[in-house]
Jmol script that loads the backbone (N, CA, C; Angstrom):
load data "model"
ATOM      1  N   UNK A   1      11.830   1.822 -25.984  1.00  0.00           N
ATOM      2  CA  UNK A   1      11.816   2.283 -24.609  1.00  0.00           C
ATOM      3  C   UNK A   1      12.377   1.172 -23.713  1.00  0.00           C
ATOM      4  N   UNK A   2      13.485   1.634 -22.619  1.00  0.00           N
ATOM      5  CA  UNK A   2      13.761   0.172 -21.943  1.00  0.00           C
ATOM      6  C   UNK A   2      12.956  -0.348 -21.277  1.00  0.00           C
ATOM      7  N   UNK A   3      13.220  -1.246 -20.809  1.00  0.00           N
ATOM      8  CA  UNK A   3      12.213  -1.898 -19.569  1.00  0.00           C
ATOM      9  C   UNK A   3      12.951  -1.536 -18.334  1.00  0.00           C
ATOM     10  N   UNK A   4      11.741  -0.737 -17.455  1.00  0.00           N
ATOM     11  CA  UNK A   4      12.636  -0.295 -15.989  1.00  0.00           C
ATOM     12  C   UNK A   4      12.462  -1.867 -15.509  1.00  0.00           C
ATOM     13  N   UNK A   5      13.112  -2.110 -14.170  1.00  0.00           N
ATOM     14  CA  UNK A   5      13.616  -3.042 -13.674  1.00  0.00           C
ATOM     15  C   UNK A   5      12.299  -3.574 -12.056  1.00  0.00           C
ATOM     16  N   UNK A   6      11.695  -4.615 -11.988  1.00  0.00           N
ATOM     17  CA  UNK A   6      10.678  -4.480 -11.097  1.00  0.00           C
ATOM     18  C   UNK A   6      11.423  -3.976  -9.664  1.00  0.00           C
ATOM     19  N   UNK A   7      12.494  -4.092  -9.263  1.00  0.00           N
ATOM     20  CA  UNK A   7      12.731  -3.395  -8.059  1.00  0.00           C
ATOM     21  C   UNK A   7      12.450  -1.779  -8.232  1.00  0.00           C
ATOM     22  N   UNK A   8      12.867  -0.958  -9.285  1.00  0.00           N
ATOM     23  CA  UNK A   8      13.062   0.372  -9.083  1.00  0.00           C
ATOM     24  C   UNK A   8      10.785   0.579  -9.140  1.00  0.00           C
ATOM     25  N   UNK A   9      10.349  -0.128  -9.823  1.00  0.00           N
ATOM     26  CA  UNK A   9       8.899   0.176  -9.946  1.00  0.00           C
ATOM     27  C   UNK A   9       8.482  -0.116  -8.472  1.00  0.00           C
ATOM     28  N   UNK A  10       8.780  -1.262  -7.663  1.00  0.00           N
ATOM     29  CA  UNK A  10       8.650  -1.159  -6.200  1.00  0.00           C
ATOM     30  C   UNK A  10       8.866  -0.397  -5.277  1.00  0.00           C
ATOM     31  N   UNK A  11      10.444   0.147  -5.273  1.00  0.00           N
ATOM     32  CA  UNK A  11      10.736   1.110  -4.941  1.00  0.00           C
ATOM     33  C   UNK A  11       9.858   2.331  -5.268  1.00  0.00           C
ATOM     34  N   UNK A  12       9.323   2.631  -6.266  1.00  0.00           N
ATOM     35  CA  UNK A  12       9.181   3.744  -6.603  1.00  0.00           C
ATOM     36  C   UNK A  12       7.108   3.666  -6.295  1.00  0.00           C
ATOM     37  N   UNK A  13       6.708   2.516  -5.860  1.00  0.00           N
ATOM     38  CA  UNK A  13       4.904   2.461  -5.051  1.00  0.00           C
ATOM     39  C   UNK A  13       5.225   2.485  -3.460  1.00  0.00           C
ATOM     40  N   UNK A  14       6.193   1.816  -3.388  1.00  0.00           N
ATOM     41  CA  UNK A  14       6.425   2.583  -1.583  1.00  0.00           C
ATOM     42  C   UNK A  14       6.750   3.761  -1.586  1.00  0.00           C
ATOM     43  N   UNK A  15       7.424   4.750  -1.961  1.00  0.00           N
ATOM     44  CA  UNK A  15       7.533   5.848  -2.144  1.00  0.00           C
ATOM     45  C   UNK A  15       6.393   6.417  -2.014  1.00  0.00           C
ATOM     46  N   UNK A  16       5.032   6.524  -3.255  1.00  0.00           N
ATOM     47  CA  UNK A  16       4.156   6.678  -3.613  1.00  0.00           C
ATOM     48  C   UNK A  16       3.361   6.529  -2.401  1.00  0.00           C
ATOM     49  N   UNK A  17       3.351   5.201  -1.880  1.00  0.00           N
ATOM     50  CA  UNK A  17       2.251   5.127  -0.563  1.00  0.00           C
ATOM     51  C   UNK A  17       2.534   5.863   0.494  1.00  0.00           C
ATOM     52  N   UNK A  18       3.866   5.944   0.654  1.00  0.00           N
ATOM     53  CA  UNK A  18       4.351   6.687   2.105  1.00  0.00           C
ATOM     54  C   UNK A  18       3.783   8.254   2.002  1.00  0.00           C
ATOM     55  N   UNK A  19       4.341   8.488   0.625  1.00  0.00           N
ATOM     56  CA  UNK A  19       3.653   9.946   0.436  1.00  0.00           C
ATOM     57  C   UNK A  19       2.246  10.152   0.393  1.00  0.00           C
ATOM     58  N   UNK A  20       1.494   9.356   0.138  1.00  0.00           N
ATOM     59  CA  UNK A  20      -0.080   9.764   0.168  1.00  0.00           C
ATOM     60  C   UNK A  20      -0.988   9.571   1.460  1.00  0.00           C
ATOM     61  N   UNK A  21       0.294   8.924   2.781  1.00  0.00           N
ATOM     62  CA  UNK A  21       0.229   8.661   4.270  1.00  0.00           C
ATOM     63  C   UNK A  21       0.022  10.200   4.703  1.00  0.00           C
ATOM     64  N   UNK A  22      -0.845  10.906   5.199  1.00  0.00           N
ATOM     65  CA  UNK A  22      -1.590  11.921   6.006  1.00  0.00           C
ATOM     66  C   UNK A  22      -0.283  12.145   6.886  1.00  0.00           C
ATOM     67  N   UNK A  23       0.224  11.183   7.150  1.00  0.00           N
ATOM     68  CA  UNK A  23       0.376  11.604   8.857  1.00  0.00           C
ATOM     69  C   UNK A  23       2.470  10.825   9.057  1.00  0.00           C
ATOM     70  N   UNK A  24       2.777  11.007   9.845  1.00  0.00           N
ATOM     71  CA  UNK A  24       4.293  10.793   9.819  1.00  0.00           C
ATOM     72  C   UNK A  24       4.095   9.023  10.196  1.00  0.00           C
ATOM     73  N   UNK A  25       3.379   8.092  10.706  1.00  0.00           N
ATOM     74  CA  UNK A  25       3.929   6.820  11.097  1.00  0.00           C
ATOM     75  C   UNK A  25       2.618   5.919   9.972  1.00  0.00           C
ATOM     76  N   UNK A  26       3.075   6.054   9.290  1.00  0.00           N
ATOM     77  CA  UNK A  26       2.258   4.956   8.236  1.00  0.00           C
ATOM     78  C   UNK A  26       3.071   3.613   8.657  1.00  0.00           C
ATOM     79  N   UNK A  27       4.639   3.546   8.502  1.00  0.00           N
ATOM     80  CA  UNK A  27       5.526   2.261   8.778  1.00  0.00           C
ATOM     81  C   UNK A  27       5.729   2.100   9.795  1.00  0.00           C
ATOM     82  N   UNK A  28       6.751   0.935  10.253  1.00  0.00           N
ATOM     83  CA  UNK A  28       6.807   0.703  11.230  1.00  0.00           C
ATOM     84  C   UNK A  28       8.190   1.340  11.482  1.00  0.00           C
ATOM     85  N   UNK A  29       8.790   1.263  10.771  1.00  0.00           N
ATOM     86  CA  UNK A  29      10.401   2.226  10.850  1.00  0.00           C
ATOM     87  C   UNK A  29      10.300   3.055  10.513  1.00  0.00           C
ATOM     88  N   UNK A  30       9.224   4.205  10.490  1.00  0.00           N
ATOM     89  CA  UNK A  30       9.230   5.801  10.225  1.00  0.00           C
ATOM     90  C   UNK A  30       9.260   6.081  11.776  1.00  0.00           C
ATOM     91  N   UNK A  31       9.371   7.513  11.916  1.00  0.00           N
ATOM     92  CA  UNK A  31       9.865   8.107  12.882  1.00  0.00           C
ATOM     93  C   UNK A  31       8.670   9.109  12.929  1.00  0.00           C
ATOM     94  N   UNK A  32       7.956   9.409  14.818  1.00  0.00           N
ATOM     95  CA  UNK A  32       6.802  10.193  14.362  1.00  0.00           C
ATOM     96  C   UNK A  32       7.914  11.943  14.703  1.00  0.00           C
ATOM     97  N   UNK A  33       6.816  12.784  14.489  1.00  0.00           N
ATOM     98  CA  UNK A  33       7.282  14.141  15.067  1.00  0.00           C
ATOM     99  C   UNK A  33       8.283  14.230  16.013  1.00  0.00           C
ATOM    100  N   UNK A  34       7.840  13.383  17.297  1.00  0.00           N
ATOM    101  CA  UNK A  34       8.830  13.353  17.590  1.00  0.00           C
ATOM    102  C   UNK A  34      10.308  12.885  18.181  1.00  0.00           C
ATOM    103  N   UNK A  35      10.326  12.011  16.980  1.00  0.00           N
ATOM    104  CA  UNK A  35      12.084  11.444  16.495  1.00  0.00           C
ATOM    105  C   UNK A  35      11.882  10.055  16.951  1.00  0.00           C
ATOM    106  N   UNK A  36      10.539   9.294  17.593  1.00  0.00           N
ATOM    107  CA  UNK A  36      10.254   8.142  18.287  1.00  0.00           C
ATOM    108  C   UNK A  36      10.167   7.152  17.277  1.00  0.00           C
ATOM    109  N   UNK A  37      10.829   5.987  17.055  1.00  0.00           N
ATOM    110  CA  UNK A  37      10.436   5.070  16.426  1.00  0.00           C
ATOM    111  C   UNK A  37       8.707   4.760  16.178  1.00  0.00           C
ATOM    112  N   UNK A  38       8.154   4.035  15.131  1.00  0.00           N
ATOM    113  CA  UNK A  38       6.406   4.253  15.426  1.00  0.00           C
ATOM    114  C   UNK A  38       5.881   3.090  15.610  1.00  0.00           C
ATOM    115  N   UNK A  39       6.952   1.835  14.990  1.00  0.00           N
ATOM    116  CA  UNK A  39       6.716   0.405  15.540  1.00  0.00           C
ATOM    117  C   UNK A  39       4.917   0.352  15.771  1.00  0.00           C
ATOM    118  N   UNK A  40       4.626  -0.421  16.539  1.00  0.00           N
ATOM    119  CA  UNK A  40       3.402  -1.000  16.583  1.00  0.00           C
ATOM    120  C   UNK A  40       2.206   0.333  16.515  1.00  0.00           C
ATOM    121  N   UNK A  41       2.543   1.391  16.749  1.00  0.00           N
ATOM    122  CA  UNK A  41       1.879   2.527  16.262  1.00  0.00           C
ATOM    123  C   UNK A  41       1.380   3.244  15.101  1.00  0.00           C
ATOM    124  N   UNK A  42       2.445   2.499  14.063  1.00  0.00           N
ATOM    125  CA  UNK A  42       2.236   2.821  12.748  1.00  0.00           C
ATOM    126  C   UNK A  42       1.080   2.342  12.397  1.00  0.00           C
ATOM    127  N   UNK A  43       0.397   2.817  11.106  1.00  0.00           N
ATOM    128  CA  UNK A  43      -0.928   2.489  10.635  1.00  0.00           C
ATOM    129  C   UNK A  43      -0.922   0.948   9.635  1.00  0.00           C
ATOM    130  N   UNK A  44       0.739   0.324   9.507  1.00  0.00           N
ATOM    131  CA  UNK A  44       0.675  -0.683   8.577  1.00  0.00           C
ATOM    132  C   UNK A  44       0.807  -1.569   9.779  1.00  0.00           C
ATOM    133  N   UNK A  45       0.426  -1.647  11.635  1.00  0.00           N
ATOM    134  CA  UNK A  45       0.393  -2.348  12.108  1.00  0.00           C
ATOM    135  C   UNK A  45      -0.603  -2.818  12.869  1.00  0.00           C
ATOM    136  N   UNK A  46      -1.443  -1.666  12.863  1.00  0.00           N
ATOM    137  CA  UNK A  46      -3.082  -1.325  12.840  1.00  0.00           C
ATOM    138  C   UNK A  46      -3.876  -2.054  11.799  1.00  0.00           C
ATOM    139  N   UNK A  47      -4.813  -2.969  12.453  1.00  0.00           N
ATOM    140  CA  UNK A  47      -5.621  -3.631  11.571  1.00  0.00           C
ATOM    141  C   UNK A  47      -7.110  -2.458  11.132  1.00  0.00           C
ATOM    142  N   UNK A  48      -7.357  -2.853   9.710  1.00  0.00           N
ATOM    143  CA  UNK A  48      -8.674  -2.050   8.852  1.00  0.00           C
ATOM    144  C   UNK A  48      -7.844  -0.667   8.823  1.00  0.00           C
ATOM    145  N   UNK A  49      -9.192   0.518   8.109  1.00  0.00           N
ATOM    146  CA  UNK A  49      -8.374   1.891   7.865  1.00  0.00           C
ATOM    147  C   UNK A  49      -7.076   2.098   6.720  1.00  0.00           C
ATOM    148  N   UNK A  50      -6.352   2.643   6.793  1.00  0.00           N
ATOM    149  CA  UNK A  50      -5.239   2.947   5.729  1.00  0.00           C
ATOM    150  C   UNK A  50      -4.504   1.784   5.851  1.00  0.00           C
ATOM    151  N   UNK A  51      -3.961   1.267   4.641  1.00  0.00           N
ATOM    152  CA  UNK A  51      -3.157  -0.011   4.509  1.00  0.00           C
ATOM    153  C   UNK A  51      -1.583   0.505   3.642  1.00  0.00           C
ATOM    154  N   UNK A  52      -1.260   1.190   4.426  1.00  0.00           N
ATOM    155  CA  UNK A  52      -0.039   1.853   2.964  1.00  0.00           C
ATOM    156  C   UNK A  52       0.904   0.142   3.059  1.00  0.00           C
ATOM    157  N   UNK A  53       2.075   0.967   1.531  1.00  0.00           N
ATOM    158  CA  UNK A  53       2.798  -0.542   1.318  1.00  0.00           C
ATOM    159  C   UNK A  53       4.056  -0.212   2.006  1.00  0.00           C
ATOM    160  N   UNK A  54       4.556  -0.577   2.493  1.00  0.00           N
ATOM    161  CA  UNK A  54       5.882  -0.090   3.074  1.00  0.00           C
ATOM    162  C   UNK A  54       7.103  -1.199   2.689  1.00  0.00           C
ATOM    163  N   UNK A  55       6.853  -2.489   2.451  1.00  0.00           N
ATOM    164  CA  UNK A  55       8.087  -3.259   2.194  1.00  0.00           C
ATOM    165  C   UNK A  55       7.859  -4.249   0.790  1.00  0.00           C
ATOM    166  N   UNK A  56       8.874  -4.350   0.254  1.00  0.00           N
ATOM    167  CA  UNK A  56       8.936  -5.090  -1.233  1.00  0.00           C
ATOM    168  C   UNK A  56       8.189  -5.977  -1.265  1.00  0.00           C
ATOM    169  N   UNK A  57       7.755  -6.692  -0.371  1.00  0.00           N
ATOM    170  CA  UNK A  57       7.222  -7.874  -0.315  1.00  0.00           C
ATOM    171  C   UNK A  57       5.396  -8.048  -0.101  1.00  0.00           C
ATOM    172  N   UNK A  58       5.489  -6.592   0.058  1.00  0.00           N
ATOM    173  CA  UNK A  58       3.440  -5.947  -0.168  1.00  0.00           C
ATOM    174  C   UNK A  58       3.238  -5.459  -1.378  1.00  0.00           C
ATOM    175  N   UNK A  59       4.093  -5.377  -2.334  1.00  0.00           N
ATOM    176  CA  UNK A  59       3.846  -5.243  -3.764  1.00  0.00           C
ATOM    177  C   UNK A  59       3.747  -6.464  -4.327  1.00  0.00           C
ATOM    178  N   UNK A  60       2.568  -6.816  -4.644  1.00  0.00           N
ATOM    179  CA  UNK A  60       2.113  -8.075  -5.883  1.00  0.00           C
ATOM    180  C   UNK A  60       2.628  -7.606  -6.808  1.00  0.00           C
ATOM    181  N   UNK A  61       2.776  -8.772  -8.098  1.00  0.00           N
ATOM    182  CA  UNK A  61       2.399  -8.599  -9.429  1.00  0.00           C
ATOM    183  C   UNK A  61       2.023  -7.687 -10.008  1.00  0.00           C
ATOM    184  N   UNK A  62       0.700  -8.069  -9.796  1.00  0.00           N
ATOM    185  CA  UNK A  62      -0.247  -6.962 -10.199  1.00  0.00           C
ATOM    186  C   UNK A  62      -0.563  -5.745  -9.937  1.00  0.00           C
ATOM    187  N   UNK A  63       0.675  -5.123  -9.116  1.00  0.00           N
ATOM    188  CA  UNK A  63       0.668  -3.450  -8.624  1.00  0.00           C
ATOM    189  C   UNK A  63       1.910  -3.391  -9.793  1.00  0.00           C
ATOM    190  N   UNK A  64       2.890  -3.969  -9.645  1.00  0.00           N
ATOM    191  CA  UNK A  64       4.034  -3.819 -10.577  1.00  0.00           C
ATOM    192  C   UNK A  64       3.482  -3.631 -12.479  1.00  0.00           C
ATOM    193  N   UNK A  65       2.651  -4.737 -12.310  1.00  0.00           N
ATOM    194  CA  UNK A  65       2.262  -4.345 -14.155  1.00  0.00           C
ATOM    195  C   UNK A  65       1.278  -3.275 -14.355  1.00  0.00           C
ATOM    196  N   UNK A  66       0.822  -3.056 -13.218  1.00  0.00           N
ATOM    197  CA  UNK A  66      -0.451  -2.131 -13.474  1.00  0.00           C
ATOM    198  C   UNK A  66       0.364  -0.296 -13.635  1.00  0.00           C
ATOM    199  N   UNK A  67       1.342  -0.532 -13.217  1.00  0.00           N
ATOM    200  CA  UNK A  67       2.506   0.792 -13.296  1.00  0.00           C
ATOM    201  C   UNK A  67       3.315   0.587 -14.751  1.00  0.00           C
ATOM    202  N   UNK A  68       3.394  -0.869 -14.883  1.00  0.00           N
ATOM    203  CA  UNK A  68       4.346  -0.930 -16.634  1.00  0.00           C
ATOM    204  C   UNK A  68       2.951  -0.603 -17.762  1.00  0.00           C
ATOM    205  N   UNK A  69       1.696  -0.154 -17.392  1.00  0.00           N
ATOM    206  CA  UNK A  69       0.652  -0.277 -18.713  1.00  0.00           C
ATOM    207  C   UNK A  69       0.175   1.148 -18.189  1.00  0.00           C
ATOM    208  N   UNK A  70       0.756   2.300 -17.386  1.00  0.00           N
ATOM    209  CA  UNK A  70       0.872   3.537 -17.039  1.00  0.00           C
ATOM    210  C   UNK A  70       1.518   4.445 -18.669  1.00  0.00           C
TER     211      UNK A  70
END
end "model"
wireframe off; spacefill off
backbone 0.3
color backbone group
């Protein structure tokens, strides 16, 4: 079996988090209903509550291997 590549497994838990986000502004560069940037509105800029991952650099290690032993 190959080894996928840790960017596409990153890629592919932001994905994952954005989708399990309730609501349209989890990020800060999502766009709400309506068409507004969500910047400091988003919920990843909001302290406590939902923590989604939105950029490469909020994936540890240990989210990446815990998807290669999936």
């Amino acid at each position: 079996m190959p080894t996928i590549p840790d960017s596409t497994i990153v890629q592919r838990i932001i994905a994952e988090s954005l989708a399990s986000y309730p609501s349209s502004c989890a990020c800060p560069y999502n766009t709400d209903r309506g068409g507004r940037r969500c910047g400091k509105r988003s919920a990843y800029s909001k302290p406590g509550g939902y923590a989604p991952i939105c950029y490469p650099q909020d994936v540890t290690q240990a989210m990446i291997d815990a998807v290669r032993r999936q």
